[in-house]
C-alpha positions in Angstrom: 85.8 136.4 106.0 86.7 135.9 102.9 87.0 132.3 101.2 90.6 132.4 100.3 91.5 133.7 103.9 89.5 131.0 105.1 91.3 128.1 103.3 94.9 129.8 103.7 93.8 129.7 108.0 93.0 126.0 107.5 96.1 125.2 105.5 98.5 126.8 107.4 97.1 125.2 110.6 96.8 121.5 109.4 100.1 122.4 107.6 101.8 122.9 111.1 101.0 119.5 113.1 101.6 117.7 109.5 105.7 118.9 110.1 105.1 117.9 113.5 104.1 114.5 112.3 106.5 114.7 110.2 109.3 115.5 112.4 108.5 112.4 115.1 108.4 110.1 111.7 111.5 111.1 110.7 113.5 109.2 113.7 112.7 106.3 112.5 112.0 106.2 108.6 114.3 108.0 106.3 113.0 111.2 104.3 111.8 109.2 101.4 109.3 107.3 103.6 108.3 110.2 105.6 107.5 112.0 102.3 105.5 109.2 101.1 103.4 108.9 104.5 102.5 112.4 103.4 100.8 111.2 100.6 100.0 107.3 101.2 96.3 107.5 102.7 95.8 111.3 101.5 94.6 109.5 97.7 91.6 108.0 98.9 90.5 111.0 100.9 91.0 113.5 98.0 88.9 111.1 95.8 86.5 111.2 98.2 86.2 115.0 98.4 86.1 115.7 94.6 83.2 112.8 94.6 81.3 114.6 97.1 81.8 117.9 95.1 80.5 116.3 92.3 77.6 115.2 94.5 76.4 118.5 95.7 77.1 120.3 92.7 77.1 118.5 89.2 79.7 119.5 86.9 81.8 118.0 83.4 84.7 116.6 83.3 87.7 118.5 83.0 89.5 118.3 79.5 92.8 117.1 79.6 95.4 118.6 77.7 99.2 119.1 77.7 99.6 122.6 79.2 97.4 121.4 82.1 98.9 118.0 82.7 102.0 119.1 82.3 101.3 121.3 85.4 99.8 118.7 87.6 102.8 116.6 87.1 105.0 119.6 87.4 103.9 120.6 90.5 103.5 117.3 92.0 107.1 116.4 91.3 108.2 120.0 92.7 106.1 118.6 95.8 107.9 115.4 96.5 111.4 117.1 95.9 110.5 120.0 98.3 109.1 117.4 100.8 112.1 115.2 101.0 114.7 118.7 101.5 112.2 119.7 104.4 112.7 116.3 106.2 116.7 116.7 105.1 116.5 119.8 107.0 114.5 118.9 110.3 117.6 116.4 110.8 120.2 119.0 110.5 118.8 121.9 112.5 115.5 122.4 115.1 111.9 121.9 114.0 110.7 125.5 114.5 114.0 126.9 112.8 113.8 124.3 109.7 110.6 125.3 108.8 111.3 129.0 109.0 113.7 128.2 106.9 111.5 125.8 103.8 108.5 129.0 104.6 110.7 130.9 102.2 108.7 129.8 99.8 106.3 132.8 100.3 108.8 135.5 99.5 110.4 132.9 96.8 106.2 133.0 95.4 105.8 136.5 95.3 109.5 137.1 93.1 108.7 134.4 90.9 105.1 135.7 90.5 106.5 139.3 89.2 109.2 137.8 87.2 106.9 135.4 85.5 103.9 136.4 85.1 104.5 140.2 85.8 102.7 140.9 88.9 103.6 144.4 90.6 104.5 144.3 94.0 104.6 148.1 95.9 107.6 149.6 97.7 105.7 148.2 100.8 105.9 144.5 99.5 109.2 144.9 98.5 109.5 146.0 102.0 108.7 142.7 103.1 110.6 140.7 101.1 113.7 142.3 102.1 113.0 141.8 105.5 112.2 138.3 105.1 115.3 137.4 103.2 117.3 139.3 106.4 115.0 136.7 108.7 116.1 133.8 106.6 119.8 134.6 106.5 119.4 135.8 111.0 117.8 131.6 111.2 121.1 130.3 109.0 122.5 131.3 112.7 125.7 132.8 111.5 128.6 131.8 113.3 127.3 129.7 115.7 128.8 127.1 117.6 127.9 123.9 116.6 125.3 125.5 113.8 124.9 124.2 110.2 125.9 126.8 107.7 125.7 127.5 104.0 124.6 123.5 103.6 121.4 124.7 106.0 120.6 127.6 104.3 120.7 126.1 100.5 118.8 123.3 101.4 116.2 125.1 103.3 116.1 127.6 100.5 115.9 124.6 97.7 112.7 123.7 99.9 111.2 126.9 99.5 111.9 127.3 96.0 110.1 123.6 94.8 107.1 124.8 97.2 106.9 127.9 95.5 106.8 126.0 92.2 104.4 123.8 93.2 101.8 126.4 94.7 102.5 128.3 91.3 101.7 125.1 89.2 98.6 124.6 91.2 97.3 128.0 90.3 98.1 127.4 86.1 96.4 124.2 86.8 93.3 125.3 88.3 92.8 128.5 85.7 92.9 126.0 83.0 89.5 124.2 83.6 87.5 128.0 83.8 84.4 125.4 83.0 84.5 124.0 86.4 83.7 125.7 89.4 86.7 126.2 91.8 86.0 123.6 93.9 86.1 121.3 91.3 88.8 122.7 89.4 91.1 122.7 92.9 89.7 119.0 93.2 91.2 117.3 90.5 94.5 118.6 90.4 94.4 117.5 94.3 93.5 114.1 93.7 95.6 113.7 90.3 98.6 115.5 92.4 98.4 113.0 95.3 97.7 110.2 93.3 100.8 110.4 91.3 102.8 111.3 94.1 101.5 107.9 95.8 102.6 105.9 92.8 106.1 107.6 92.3 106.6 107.2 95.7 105.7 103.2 96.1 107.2 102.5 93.0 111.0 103.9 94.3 110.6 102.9 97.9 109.3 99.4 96.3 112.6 99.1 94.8 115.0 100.6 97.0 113.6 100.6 100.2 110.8 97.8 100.9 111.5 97.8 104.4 110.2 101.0 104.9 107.3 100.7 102.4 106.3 97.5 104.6 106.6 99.8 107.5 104.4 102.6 106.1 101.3 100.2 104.9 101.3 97.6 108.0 101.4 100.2 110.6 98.7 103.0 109.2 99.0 104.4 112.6 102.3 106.3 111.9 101.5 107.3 108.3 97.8 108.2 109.0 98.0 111.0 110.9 100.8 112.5 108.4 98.3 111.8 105.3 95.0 113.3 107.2 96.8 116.3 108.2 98.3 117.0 104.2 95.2 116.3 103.1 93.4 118.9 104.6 96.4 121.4 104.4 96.6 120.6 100.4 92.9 120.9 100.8 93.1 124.9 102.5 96.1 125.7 99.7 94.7 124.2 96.6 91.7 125.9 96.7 92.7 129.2 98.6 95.6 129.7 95.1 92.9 129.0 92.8 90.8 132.4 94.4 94.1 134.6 95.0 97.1 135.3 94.0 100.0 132.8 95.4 102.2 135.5 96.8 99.2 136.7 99.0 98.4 133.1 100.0 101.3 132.1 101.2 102.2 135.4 103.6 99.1 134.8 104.9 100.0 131.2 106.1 102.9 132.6 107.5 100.5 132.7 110.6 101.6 128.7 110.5 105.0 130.3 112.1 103.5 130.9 114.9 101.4 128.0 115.6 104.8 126.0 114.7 106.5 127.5 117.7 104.1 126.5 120.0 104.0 123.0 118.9 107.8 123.0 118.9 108.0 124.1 122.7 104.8 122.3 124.1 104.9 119.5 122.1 108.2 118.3 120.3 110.1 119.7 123.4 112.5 121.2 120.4 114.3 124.1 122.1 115.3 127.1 119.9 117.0 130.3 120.5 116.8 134.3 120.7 118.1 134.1 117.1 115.3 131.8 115.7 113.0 133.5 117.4 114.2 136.8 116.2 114.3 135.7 112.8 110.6 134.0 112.8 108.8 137.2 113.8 111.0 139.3 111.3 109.3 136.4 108.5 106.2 137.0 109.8 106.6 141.0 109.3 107.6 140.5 106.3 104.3 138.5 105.6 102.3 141.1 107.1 103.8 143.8 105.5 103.3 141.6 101.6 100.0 141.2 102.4 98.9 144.7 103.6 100.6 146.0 100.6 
C-alpha cells in the first residue's frame, strides 16, 4: 500500500468520529467552541510528533519566508472558517447528510487544482465531478417538507470550498521546505497550523464568549476526544497532500462517507433518508470514478 493511501485511510477514519464528536458537542457549546475543541489539546500533540520526527530522523530547520507563511496562515484561517460552517450545518440538517454536503470539498479540490495550477483531469474525472455536483444538489433535498434549502446547500458548499483551500495551502506549504523530508515538512505546518488556530480561537472566545472557553479547558473530557481525533485526521491529510496530488487525496477519503453513515445510524441514532442515501453513494462514485481516472 502505498503511503499516501495509507495516510488518506487514516484521515478519513479519525476524520469521521471527529464530526461525530463534533456533532454531540454541538448541543451544548456553540460552533465557535466546538471549532476550538478541535484544536485546543491537538497543539501539544502535534508538537510532540514533529519532536519525535526530529528524534528519529535529524533534520534543519525550516526557513521561513513570506510565500510559506503566508500559506500556513492562509490555510489555517480557511480551517477555522470551514470548521465553524460545518458545525452551522449539523444544526440545520442530519449529521450523515451535513457532511455529505462540507465533503464537497473533493470535487471543489480537483476544479481548483486545474484552474490554478493547471492540472488535467480526463473525460473520466470530469465524469466524477459531474456526478458529484448531481449528489450534492439530490442531499439539498429539493422540495422537501420541512427541508432547508438554498441556505443548506450554500453553507455546506462554503464548507467545502474553505476545506479545499486549506488542503490546497497545505500542499504549497509543504513543497516549499524540499530540504526537509516529508514528514518533517507536513510537521511544521501541522503544529504552526494548530497552534495558531488555538490562539485565534482563545483569544475571540476570551473576549466574547468566556463561558464557553471556561467550559472547554475545565472539562478536558468533552474537548479531548474532539482534539485527539483532529489530530490524527490532520495527521493522515497533512502528510498524505504533501505525497499526492489534493484532488486524489481527498476522493480517496470519500471512503469517510461511508464510515459516517454507520456512525450516524449506530451511534448518533441520526435518521436519514432514501435521498441522502442516494446522494452519498452517487459522491462516493464520483470519488471512485476521480481517482481511477
Amino acid at each position: 500500500m502505498s503511503l499516501w493511501v495509507a495516510f488518506t485511510l487514516l484521515a478519513a477514519f479519525m476524520q469521521s468520529w471527529r464530526n461525530a464528536f463534533q456533532k454531540r458537542l454541538s448541543g451544548s457549546v456553540d460552533a465557535y467552541g466546538v471549532t476550538l475543541a478541535r484544536f485546543l489539546w491537538a497543539g501539544p500533540m502535534a508538537v510532540a510528533w514533529l519532536a519525535t520526527m526530529y528524534a528519529i530522523v535529524p533534520a534543519p530547520l525550516p526557513v521561513l519566508t513570506l510565500p510559506l507563511a503566508g500559506y500556513v496562515l492562509g490555510g489555517a484561517v480557511a480551517q477555522i472558517v470551514a470548521t465553524v460552517l460545518m458545525i452551522t450545518l449539523f444544526r440545520m440538517k442530519g449529521f450523515a447528510t451535513g457532511v455529505g454536503l462540507a465533503r464537497s470539498e473533493a470535487l471543489i479540490a480537483a476544479i481548483l487544482g486545474v484552474i490554478v495550477f493547471g492540472e488535467h483531469l480526463s473525460l473520466m474525472a470530469w465524469a466524477g465531478v459531474v456526478i458529484g455536483a448531481i449528489a450534492v444538489w439530490i442531499m439539498k433535498g429539493i422540495k422537501q417538507q420541512n427541508m432547508p434549502t438554498g441556505r443548506t446547500l450554500l453553507i455546506g458548499l462554503g464548507s467545502g470550498i474553505f476545506f479545499a483551500l486549506t488542503t490546497l495551502s497545505v500542499r504549497q506549504a509543504t513543497h516549499l521546505m524540499p530540504a526537509l523530508p516529508f514528514l518533517h515538512a507536513a510537521g511544521w505546518v501541522l503544529a504552526a497550523s494548530i497552534l495558531f488556530q488555538t490562539l485565534i480561537l482563545a483569544l475571540w472566545l476570551g473576549a466574547t464568549r468566556p463561558a464557553t472557553l471556561t467550559t472547554l479547558i475545565t472539562r478536558p473530557g468533552l474537548s479531548l476526544p474532539i482534539s485527539l481525533a483532529s489530530f490524527l485526521g490532520s495527521l493522515g491529510w497533512f502528510n498524505a497532500v504533501s505525497l499526492q496530488q489534493v484532488a486524489l487525496v481527498k476522493t480517496l477519503g470519500q471512503v469517510e462517507i461511508l464510515i459516517t453513515l454507520l456512525i450516524a445510524r449506530y451511534w448518533l441514532k441520526d435518521p436519514f433518508t432514501r435521498r441522502d442515501i442516494t446522494g452519498l453513494v452517487l459522491v462516493s462514485l464520483a470519488a471512485v470514478l476521480v481517482l481511477w481516472a
